[in-house]
C-alpha positions as CSV (number, residue, x, y, z in Angstrom):
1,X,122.9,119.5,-43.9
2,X,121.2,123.0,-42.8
3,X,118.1,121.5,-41.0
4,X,120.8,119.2,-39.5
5,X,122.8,121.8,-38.4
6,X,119.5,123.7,-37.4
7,X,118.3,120.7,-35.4
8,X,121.5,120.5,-33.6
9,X,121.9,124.1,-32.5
10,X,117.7,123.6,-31.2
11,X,118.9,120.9,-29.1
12,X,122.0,122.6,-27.9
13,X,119.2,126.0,-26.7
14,X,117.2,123.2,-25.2
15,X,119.6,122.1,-23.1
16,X,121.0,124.9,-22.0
17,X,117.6,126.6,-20.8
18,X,116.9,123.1,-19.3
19,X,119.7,123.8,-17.2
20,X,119.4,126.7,-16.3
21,X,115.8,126.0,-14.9
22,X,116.9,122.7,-13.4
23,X,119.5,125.6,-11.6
24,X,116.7,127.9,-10.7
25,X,114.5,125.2,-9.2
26,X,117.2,123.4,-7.3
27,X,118.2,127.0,-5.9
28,X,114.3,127.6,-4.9
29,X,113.9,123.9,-3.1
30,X,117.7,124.6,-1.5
31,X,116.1,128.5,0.2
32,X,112.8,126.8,0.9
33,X,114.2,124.2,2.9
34,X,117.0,126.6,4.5
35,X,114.6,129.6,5.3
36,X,112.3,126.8,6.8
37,X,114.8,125.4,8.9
38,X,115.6,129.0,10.0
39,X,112.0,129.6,10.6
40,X,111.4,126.9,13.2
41,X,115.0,128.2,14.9
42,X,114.3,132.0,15.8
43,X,110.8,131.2,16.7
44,X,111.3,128.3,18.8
45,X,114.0,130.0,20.1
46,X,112.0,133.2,21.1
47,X,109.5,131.4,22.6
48,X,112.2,129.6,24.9
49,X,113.9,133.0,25.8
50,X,110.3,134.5,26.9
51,X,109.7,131.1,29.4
52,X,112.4,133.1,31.5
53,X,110.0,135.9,32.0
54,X,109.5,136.6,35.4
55,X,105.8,137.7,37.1
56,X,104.8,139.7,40.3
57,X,101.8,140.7,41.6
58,X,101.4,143.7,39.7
59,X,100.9,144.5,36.1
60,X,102.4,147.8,36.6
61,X,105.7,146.2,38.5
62,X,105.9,143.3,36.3
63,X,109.5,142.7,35.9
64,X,111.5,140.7,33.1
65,X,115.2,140.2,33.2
66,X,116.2,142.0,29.9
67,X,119.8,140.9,29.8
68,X,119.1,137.1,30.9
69,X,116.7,136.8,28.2
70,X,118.5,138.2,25.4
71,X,121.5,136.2,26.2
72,X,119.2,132.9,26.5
73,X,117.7,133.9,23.1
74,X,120.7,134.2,21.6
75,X,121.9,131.0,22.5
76,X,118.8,129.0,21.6
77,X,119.4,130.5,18.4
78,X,122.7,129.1,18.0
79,X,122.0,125.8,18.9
80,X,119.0,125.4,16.9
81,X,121.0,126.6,13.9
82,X,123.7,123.7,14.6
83,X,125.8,126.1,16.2
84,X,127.9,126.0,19.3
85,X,126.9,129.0,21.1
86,X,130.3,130.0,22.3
87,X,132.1,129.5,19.1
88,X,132.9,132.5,16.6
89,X,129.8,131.6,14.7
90,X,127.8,131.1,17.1
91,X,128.5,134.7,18.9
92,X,128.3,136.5,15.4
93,X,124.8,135.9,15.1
94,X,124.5,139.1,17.0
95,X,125.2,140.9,14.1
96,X,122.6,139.7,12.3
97,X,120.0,141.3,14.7
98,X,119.7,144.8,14.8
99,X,117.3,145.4,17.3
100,X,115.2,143.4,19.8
101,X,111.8,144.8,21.2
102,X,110.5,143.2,24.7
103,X,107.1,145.1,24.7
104,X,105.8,145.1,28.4
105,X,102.7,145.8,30.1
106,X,103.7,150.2,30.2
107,X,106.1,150.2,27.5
108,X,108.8,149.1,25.9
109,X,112.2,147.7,26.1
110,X,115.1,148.0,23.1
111,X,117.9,145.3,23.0
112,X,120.7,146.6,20.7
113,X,124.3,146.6,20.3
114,X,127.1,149.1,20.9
115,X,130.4,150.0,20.1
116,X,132.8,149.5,22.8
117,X,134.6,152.6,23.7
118,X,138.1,153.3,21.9
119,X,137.0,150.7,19.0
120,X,137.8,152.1,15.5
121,X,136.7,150.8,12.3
122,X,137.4,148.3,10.9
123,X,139.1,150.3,7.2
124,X,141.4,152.7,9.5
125,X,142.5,149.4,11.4
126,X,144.1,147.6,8.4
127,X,144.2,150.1,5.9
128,X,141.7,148.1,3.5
129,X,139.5,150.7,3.5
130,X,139.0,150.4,-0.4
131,X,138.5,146.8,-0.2
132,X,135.2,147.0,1.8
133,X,132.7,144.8,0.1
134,X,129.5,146.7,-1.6
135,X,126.4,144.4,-3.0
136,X,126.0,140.6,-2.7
137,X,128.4,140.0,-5.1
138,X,131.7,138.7,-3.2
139,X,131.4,135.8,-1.1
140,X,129.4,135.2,2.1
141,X,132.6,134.9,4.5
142,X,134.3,138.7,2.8
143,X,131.0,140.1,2.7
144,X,130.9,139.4,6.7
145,X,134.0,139.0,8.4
146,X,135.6,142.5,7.8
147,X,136.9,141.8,11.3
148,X,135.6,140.8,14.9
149,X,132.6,143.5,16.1
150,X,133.7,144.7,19.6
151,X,130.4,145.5,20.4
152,X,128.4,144.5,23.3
153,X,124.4,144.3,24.1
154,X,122.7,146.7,25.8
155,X,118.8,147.4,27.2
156,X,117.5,151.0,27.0
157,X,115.5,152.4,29.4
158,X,112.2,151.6,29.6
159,X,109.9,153.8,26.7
160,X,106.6,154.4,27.7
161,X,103.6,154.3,25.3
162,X,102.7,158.0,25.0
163,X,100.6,160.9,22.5
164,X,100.6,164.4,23.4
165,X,98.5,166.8,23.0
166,X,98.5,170.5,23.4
167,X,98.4,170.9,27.1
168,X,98.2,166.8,28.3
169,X,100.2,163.9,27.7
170,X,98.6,160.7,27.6
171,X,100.5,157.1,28.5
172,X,99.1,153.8,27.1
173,X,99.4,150.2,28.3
174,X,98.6,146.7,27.0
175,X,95.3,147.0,28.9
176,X,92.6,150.5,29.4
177,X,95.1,151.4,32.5
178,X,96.4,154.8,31.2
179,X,97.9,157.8,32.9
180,X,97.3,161.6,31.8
181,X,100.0,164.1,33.1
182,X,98.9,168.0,32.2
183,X,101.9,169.6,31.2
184,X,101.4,173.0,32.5
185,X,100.9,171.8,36.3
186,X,102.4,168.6,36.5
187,X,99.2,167.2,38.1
188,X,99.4,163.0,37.3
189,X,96.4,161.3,36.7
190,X,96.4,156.9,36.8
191,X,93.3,155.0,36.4
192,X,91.0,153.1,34.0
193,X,89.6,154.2,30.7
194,X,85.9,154.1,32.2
195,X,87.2,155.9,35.7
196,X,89.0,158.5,33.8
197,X,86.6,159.3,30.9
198,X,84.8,161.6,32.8
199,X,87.4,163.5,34.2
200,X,89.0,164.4,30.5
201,X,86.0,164.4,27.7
202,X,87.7,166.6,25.8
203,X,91.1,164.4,25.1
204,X,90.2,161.0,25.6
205,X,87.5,159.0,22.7
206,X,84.1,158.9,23.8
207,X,83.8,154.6,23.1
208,X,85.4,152.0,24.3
209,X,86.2,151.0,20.8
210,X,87.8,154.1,19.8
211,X,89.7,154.3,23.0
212,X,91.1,150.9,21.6
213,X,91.8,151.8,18.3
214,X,93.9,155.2,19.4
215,X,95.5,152.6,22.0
216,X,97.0,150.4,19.5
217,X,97.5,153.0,17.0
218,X,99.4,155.1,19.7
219,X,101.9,152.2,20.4
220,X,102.1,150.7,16.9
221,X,103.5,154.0,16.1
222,X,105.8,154.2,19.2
223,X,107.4,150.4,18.6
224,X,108.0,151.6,14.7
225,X,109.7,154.7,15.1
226,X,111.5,153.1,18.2
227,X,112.9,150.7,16.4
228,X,113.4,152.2,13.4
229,X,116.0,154.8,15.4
230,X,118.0,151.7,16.6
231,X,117.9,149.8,13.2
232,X,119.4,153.1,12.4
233,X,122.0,152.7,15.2
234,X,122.9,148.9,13.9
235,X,123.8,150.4,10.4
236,X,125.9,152.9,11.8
237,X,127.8,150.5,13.9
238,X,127.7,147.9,10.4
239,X,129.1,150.7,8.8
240,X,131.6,150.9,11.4
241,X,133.0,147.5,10.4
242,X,132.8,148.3,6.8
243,X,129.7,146.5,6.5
244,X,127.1,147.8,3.6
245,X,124.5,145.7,3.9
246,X,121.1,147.9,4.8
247,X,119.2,146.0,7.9
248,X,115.7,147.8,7.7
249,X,112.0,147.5,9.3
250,X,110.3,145.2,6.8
251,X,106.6,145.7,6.0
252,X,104.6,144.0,8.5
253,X,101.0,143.6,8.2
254,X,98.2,145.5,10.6
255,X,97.0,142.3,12.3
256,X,100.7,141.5,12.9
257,X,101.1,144.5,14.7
258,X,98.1,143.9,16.5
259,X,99.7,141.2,18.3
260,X,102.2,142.8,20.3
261,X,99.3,145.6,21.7
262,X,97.8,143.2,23.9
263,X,100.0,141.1,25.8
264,X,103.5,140.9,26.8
265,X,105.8,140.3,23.7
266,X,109.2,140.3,22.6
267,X,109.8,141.0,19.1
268,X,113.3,140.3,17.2
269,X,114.3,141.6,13.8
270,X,117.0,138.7,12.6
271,X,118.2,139.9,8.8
272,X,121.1,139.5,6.7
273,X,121.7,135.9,7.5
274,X,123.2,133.5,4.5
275,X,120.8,130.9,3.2
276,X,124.8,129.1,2.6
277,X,126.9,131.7,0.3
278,X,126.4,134.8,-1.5
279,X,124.1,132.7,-4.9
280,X,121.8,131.9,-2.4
281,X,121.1,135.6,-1.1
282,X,120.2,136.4,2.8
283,X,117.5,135.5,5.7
284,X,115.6,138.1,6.5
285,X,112.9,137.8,9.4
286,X,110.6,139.6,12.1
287,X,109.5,137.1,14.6
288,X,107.1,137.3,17.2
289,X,106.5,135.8,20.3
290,X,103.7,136.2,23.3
291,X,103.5,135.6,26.4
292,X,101.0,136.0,29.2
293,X,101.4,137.4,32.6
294,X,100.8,134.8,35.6
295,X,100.5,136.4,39.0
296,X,102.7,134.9,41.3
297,X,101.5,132.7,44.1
């Protein structure tokens, strides 16, 4: 009767760690499959947004149509996700993007929400302050829909690629075009690397190859902090809401970054999004997408 009764509770472990695998797996193949899906839907939707971008003649003049192309991003977003782009679902996908980078040929361009004027949170409006949700334990739909975000897009001015030093500061593009403005006289200086080398020894590198190096590194360092001050901004206005979930700049490897130095790029930070309720946990992605500059005819 004892190895019976040993035998039976065996089985009974068995099972249960069976299950609990068969779980785990089935929860693994269920996020592969979603974050997949959600994969192919912010990038093919970034590349369809940056189609609108519009070329002229010059690099320096190149202009791009900020709010057009966020709006069209945003909506290839939603319909690649199923969604209909004017429904609630569809517009709330907003909220799940902090910040939205359009790197251009002398700088860059931020896409970010703000608070509309007047608008109070959402704890003061309906006195459920205590009941704001904390962690990824409630559901999906609570942990979200604290109420409607009265918020509304905006694009920043544009934010040139720049170093200082003590009595120059030095502006960067996606090409050896840079611009040197002394700081005592105001005297402004444009030109080539190789033109302007000569002129200013003794602040610019003496290669080629270290002139690009302290390029990139100069506006890897500006897109970073620049986006890490919005990101900032879109947890302030998620707090607002009495939202607690933490959008932050993920790690992103060098040669990543070395993509958007080089040609005209827009780069969007989509986080927080449900792989289908709160078990499954949250999409979190930095997508990228390139696109060159054709002169216009």
């Amino acid at each position: 009767m004892k190895h019976i009764n040993l035998s039976i509770i065996f089985v009974l472990i068995m099972v249960s760690v069976f299950l609990i695998l068969n779980q785990k797996i089935d929860t693994v193949v269920a996020i592969t499959k979603l974050q997949s899906q959600y994969n192919n839907a912010i990038d093919n939707a970034v590349e369809d947004a940056l189609m609108q971008i519009v070329d002229q003649d010059s690099l320096a003049s190149t202009s791009i149509d900020f709010a057009s192309i966020t709006d069209s991003f945003l909506r290839y977003l939603a319909w690649n996700l199923g969604l209909n782009a004017e429904s609630q679902g569809g517009k709330s996908l907003l909220n799940y993007v902090p910040v939205i980078a359009y790197i251009v040929q002398d700088g860059l361009y931020m896409g970010y929400q703000k608070v509309e004027v007047g608008e109070e949170s959402a704890g003061e409006d309906n006195g459920e302050k205590d009941n704001v949700v904390e962690g990824h334990e409630e559901e999906q739909s609570k942990y979200w829909n604290v109420g409607e975000w009265n918020t509304s897009m905006d694009i920043s001015e544009r934010i040139p690629f720049e170093c200082r030093t003590d009595s120059y500061l030095i502006q960067y593009t996606l090409t050896d075009f840079i611009r040197v403005i002394n700081l005592q006289t105001k005297e402004n200086i444009e030109g080539y690397y190789g033109d302007l080398i000569p002129l200013f020894p003794e602040i610019l590198p003496s290669t080629r190859e270290d002139f690009d190096k302290e390029r990139r590194l100069v506006i890897i360092n500006c897109l970073t902090e620049t986006m890490n001050t919005y990101i900032e901004n879109h947890n302030n206005i998620a707090k607002h809401y009495g939202i607690k979930y933490h959008f932050s700049l993920p790690n992103i490897d060098m040669e990543e970054w070395y993509r958007t130095v080089d040609d005209i790029s827009m780069l969007v930070l989509f986080q927080g999004y449900p792989y289908g309720n709160s078990t499954l946990g949250y999409y979190n992605r930095i997508a990228l997408g390139g696109a060159r500059v054709r002169k216009a005819e």
